[in-house]
C-alpha positions as CSV (number, residue, x, y, z in Angstrom):
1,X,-24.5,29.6,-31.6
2,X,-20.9,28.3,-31.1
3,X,-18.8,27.3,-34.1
4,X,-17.5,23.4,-33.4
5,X,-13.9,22.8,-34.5
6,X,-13.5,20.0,-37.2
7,X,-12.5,16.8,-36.4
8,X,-8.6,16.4,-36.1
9,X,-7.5,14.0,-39.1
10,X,-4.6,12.0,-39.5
11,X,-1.0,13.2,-37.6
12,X,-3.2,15.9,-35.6
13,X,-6.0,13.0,-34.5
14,X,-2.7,10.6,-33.4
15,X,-1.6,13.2,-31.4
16,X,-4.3,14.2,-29.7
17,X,-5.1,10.5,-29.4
18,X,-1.6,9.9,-28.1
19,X,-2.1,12.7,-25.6
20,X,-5.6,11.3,-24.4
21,X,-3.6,7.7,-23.5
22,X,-0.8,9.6,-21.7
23,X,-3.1,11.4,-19.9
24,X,-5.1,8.6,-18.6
25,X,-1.9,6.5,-18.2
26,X,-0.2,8.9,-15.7
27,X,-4.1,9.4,-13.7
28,X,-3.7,5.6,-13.4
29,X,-0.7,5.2,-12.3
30,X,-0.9,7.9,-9.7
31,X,-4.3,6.4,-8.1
32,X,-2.2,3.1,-8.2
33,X,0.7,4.2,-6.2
34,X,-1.7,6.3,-3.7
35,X,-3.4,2.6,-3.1
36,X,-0.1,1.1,-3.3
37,X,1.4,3.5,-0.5
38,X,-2.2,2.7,1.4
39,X,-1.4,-1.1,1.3
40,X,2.3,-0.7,2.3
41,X,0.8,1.7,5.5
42,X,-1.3,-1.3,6.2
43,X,1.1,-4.4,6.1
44,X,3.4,-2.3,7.9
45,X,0.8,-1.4,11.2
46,X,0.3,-5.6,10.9
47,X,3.7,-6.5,10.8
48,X,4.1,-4.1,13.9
49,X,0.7,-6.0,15.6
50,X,2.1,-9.2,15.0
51,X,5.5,-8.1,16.4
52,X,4.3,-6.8,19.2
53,X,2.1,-10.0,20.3
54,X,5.1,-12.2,19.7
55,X,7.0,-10.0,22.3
56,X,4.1,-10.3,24.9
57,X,3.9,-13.8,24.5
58,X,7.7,-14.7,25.0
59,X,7.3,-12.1,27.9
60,X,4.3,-14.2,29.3
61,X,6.5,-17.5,28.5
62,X,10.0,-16.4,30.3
63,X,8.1,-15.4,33.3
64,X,6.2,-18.7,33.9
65,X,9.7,-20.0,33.0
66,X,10.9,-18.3,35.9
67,X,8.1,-18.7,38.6
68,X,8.7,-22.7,37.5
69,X,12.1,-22.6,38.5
70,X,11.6,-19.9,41.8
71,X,9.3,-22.5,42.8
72,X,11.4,-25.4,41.9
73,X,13.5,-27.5,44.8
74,X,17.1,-27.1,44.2
């Protein structure tokens, strides 16, 4: 059989308890900015979709504009 280590008591148990919190402090925050670079990816491919529709639609616009005055007397 395997020997268990006692329990860590007082300054020991804080640090190792202080240790644990870091730990799982730093895991957190590097799955938060791997979802947080995600997001940013994401609002950046719709900002580029929503550019890019605006474009085609004053393109659409200025040529009706223009076949309105080509076909305009005057």
């Amino acid at each position: 059989m395997t020997e268990e280590s006692p329990a860590k008591r007082g300054e020991a148990a804080w640090k190792q308890e202080r240790e644990a919190i870091s730990k799982r402090n730093a895991e957190a925050h590097k799955r938060a900015q791997g979802a947080q670079r995600s997001r940013d990816a994401s609002t950046a491919a719709n900002q580029r979709e929503a550019l890019d529709r605006e474009a085609k639609q004053l393109h659409e616009l200025n040529e009706r504009i223009a076949k309105r005055r080509a076909s305009s007397p005057g």
